[in-house]
Backbone as CSV, one residue per row, in Angstrom:
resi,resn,N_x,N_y,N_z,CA_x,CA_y,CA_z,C_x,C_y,C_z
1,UNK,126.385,147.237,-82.235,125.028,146.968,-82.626,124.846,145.451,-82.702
2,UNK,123.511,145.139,-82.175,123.475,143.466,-82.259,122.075,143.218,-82.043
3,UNK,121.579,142.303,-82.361,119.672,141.666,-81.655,120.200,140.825,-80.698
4,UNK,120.481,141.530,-79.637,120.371,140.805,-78.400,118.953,140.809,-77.626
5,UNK,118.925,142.107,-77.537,117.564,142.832,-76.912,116.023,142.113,-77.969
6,UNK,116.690,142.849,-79.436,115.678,142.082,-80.397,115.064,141.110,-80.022
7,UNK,116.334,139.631,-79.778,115.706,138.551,-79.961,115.050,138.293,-78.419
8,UNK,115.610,139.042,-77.290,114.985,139.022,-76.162,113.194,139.553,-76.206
9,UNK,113.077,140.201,-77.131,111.571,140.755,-77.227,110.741,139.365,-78.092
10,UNK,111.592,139.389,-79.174,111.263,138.150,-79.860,110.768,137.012,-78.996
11,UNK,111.633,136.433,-78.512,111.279,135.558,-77.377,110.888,135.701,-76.286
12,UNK,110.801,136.643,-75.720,109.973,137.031,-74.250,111.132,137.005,-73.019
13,UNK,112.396,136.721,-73.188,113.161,136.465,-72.190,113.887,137.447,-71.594
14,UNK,113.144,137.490,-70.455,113.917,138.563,-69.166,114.929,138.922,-69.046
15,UNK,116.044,139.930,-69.156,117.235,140.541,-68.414,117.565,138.855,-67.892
16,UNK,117.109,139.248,-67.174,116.924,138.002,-65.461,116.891,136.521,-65.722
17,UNK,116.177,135.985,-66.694,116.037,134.659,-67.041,117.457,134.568,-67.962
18,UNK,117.595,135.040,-68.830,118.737,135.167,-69.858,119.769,135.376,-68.882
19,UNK,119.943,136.243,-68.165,121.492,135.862,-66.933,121.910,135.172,-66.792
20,UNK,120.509,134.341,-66.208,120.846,132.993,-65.458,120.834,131.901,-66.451
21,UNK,120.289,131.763,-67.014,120.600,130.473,-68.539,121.798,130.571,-68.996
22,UNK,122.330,132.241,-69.062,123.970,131.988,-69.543,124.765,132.119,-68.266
23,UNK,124.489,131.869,-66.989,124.926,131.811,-65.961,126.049,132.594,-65.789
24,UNK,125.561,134.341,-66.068,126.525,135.732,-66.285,125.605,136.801,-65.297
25,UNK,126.340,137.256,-64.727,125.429,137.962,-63.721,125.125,139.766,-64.924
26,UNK,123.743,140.244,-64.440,122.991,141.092,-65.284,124.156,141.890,-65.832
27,UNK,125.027,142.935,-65.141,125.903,143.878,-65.690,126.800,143.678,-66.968
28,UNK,126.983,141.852,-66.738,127.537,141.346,-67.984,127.011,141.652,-69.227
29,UNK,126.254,141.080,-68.974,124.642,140.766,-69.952,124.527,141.978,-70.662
30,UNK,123.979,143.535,-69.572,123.901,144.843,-69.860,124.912,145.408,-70.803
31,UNK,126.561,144.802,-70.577,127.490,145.123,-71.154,127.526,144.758,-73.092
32,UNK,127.304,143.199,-72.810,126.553,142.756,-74.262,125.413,143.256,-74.937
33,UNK,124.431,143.589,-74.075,123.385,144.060,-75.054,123.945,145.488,-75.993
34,UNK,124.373,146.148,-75.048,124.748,147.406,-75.320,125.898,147.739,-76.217
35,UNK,126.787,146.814,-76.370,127.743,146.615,-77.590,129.097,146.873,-76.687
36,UNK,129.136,147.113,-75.387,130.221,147.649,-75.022,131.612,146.756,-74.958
37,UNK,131.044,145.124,-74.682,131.543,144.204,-74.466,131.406,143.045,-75.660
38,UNK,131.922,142.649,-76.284,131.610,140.923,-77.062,132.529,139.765,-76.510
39,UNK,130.687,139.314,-76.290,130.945,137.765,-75.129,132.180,136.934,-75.991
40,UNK,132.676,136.016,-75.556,133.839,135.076,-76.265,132.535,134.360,-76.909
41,UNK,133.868,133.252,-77.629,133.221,132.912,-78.495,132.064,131.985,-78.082
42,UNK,132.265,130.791,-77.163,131.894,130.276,-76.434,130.153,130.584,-76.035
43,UNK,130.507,132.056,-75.066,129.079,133.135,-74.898,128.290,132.759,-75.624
44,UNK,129.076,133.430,-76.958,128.441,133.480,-78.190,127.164,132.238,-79.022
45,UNK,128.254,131.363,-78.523,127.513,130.292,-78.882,126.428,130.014,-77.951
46,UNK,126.248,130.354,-76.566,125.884,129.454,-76.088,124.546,130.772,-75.699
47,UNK,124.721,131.924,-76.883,123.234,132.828,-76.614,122.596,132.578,-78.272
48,UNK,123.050,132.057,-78.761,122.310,131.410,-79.716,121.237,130.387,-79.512
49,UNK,122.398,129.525,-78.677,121.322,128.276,-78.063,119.445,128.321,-77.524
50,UNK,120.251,129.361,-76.464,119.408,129.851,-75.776,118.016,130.111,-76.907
51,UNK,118.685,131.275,-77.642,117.761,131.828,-78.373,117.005,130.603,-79.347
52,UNK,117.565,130.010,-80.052,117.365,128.569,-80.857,116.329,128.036,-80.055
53,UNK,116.605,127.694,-79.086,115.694,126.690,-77.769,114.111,127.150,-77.866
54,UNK,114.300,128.592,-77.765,113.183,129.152,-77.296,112.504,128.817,-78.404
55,UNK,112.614,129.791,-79.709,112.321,130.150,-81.130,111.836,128.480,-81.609
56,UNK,112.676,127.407,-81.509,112.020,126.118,-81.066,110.651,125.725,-81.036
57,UNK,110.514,125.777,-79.686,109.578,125.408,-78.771,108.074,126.480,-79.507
58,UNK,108.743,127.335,-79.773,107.545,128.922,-80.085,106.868,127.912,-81.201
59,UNK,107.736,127.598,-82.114,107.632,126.857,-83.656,106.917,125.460,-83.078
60,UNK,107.401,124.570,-82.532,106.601,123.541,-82.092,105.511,123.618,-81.588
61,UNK,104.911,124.815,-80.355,103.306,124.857,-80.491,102.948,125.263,-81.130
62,UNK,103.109,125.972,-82.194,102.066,126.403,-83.018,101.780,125.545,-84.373
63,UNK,102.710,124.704,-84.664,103.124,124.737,-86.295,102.394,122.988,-86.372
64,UNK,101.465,122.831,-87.510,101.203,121.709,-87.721,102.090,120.799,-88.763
65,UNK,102.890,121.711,-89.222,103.687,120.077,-90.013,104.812,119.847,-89.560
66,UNK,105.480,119.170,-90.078,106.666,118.475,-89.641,107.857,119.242,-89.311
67,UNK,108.295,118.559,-87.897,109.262,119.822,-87.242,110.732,119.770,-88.351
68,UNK,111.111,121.207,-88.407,112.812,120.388,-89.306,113.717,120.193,-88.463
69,UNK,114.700,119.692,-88.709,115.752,119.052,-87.153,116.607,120.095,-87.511
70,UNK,117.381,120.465,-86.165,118.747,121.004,-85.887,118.141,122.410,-86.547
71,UNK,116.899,123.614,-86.131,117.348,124.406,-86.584,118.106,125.277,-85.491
72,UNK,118.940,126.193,-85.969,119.167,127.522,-85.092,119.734,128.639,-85.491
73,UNK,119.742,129.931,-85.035,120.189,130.563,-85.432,121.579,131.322,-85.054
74,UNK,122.082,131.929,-86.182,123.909,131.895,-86.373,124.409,133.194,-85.631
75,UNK,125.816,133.698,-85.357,125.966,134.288,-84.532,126.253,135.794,-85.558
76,UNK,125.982,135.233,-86.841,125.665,136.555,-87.756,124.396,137.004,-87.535
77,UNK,123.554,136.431,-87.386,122.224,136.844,-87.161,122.021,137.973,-85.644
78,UNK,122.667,137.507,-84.540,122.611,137.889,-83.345,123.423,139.002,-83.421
79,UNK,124.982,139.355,-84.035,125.606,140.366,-84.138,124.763,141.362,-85.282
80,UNK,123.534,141.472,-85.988,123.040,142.209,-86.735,123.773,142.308,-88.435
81,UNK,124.708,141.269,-88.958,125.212,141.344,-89.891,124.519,140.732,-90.888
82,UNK,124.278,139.845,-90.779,122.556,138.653,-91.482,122.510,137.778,-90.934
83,UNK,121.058,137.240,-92.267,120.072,136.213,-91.719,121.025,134.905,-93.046
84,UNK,121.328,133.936,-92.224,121.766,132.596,-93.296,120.196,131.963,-93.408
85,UNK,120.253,130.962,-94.352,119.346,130.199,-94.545,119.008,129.333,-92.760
86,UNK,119.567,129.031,-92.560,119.665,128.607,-90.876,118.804,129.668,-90.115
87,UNK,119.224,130.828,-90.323,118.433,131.863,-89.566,116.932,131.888,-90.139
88,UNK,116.976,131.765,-91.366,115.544,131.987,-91.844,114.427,131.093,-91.683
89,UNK,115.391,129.507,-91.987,114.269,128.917,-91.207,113.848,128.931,-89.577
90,UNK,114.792,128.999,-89.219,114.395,129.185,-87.894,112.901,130.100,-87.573
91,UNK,113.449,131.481,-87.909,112.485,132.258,-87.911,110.787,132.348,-88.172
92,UNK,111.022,131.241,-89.589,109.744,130.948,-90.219,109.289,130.038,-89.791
93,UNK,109.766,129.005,-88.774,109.654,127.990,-87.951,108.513,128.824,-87.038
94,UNK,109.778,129.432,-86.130,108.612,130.225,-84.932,107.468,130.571,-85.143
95,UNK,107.653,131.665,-86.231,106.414,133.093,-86.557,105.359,132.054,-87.015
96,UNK,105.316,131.623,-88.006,104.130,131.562,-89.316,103.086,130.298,-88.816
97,UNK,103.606,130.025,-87.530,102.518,128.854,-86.910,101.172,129.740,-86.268
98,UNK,101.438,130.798,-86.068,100.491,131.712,-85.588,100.078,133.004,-86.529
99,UNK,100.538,132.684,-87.557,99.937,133.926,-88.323,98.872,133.436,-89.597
100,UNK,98.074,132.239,-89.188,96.904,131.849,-90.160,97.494,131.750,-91.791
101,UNK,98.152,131.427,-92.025,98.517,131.252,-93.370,99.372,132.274,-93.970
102,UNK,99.797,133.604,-93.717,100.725,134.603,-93.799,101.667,134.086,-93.702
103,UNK,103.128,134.423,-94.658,103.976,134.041,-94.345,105.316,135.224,-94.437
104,UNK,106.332,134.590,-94.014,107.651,135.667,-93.544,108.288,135.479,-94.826
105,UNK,108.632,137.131,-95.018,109.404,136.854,-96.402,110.414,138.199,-96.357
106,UNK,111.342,138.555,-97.360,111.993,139.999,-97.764,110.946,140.125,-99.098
107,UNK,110.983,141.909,-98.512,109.720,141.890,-99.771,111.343,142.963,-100.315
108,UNK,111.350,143.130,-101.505,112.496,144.328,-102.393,111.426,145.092,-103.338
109,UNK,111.604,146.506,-102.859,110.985,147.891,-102.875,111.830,148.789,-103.777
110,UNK,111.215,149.509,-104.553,111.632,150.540,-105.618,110.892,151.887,-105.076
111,UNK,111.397,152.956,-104.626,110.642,154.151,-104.519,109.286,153.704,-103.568
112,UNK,109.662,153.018,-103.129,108.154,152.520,-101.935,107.230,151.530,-102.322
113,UNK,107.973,151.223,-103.804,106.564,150.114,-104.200,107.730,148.626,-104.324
114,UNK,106.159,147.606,-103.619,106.972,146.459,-103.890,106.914,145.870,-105.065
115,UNK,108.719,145.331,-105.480,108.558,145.079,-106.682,108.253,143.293,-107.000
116,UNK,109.451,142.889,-105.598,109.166,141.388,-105.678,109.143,140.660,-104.063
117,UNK,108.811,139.874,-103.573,108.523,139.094,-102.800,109.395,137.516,-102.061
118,UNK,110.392,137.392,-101.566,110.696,136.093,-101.357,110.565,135.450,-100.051
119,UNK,110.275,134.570,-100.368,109.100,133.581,-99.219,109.564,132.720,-98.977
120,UNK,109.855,131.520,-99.618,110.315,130.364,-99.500,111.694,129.881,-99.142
121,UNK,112.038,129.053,-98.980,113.370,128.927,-98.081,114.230,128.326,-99.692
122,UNK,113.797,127.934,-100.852,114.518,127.989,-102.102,114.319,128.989,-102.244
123,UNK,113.565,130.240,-102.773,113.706,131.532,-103.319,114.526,132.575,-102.488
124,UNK,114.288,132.166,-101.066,115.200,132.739,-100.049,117.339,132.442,-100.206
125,UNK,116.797,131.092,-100.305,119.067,130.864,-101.259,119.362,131.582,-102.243
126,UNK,118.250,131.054,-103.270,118.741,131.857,-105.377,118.554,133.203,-104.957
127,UNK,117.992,133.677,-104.253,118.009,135.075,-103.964,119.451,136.039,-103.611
128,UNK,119.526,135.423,-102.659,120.627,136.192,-101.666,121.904,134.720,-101.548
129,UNK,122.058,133.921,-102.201,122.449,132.966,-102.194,122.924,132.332,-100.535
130,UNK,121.548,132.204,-99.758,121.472,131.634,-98.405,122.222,132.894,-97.442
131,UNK,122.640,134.328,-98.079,122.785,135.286,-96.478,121.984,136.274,-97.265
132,UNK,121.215,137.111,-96.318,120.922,138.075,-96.601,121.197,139.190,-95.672
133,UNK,122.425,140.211,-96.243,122.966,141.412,-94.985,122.399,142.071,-94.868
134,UNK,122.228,142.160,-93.375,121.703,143.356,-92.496,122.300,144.505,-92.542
135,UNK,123.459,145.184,-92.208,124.176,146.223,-92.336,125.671,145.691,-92.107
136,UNK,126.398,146.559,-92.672,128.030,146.540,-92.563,128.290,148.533,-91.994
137,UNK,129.330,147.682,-90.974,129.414,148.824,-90.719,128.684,150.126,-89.752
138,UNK,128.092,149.170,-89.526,126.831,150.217,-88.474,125.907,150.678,-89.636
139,UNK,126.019,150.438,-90.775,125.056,151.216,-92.100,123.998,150.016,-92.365
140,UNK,123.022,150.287,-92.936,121.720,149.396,-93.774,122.379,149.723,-95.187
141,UNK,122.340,147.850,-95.794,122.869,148.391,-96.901,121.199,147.969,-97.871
142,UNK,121.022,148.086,-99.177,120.272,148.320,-99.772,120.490,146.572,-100.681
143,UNK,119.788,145.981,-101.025,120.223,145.035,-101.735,120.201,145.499,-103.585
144,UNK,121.374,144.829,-104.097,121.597,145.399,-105.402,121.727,143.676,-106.505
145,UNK,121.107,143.936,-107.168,120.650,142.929,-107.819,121.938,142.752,-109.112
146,UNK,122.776,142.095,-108.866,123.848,141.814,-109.652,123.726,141.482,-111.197
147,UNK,122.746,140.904,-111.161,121.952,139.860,-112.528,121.558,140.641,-113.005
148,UNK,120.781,141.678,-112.432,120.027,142.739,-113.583,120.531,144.022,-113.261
149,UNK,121.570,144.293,-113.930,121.989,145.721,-114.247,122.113,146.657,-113.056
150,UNK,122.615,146.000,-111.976,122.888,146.213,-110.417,121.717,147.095,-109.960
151,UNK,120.304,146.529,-110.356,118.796,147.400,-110.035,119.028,147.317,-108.109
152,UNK,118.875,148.378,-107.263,119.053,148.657,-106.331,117.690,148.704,-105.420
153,UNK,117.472,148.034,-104.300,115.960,147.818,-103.971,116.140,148.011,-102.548
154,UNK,115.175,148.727,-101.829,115.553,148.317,-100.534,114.421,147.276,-100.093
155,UNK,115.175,146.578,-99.055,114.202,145.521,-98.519,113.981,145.805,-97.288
156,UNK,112.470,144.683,-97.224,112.099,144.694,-95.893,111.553,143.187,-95.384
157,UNK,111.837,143.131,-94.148,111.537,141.409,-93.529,110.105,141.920,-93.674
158,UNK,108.948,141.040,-94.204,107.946,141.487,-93.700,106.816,140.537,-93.777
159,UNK,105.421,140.347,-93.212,104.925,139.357,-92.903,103.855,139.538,-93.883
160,UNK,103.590,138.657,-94.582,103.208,138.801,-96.393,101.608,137.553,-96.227
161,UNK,100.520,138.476,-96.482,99.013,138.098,-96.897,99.294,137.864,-98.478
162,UNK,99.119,139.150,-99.053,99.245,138.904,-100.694,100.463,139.998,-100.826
163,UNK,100.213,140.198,-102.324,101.278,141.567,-102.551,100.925,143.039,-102.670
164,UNK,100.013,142.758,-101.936,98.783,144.180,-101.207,99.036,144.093,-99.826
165,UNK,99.205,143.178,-99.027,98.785,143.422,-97.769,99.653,142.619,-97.348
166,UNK,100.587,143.459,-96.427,102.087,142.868,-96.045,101.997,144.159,-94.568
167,UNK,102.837,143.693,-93.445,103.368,144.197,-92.500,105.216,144.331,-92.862
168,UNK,105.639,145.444,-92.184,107.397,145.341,-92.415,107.266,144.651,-91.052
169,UNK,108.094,144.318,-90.774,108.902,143.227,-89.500,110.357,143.769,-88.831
170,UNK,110.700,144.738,-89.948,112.333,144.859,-90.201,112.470,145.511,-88.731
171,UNK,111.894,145.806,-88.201,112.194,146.496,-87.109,112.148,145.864,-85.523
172,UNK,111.370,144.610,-85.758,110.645,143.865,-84.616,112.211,142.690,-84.668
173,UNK,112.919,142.701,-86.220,113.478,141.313,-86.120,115.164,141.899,-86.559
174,UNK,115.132,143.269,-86.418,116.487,143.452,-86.643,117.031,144.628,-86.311
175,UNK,118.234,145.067,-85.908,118.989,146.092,-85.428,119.235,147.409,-86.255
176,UNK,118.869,146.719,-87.461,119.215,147.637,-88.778,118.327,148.636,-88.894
177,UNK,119.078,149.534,-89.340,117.689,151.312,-89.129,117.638,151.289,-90.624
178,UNK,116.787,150.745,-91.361,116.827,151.253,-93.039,115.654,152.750,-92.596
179,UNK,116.196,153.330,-93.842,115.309,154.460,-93.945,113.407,154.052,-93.875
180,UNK,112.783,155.306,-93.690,111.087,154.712,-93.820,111.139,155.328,-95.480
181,UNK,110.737,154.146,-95.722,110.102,154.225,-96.857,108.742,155.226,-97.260
């Protein structure tokens, strides 16, 4: 399991264009998406790039303030294990230049209701202290709140108006099957 494909939708990039940027002919490629194969390390790195580059550029037309340097995203992110603080900005780089003031956050859910909201790239660290896991194991794990009496929440990436009116994302930006809420 991995966001290969994910981040290929994410970014718009072809089978075909992605081949040739990692200069691997398609069957390779097919082999990686599909889990059958994991590229070296090298690969690895160098489909991050790719992906980084794009996610970039997405973030630079749209976004009116100041670009942040060196973002990209990690090869935890791409294997479906988590998002580091690296990954998140990245992400919030791309998206939120085009979504009118909405922004990308994990919302954490009790029985379907949201209980809390994190948005910001500080509330995003004290949170999850800079990773937040996707699944272990081929499983979605549930986030469990250590601090308070191990309260168990499931989360969702999701693209946040107020705390009424939110989209999930979890599905557009990750490999992970959490249950539907």
């Amino acid at each position: 399991m991995n966001n290969i494909k994910k981040l290929q939708e994410l970014t718009k990039i072809s089978d075909q264009d992605l081949a040739e940027a990692l200069q691997v002919d398609s069957n390779q490629l097919a082999t990686w998406q599909g889990g059958q194969v994991m590229p070296s390390a090298s690969q690895i790195e160098e489909l991050c790039l790719v992906f980084s580059k794009v996610l970039d550029q997405r973030g630079n037309a749209s976004q009116t303030q100041e670009h942040p340097i060196h973002i990209r995203l990690t090869s935890d992110y791409l294997f479906n294990l988590g998002i580091t603080s690296s990954d998140w900005i990245s992400l919030k780089w791309a998206l939120e230049g085009e979504w009118a003031g909405d922004q990308l956050a994990v919302g954490l859910f009790q029985t379907g209701k949201l209980i809390k909201t994190v948005a910001s790239n500080a509330e995003f660290i004290k949170a999850f202290a800079g990773y937040l896991i996707l699944q272990t194991r081929g499983l979605y794990d549930p986030y469990i709140d250590e601090k308070n009496n191990n309260a168990q929440y499931d989360w969702r990436i999701i693209r946040l108006a107020t705390d009424q009116n939110y989209g999930d994302l979890t599905p557009l930006l990750t490999s992970s099957n959490p249950t539907e809420m």
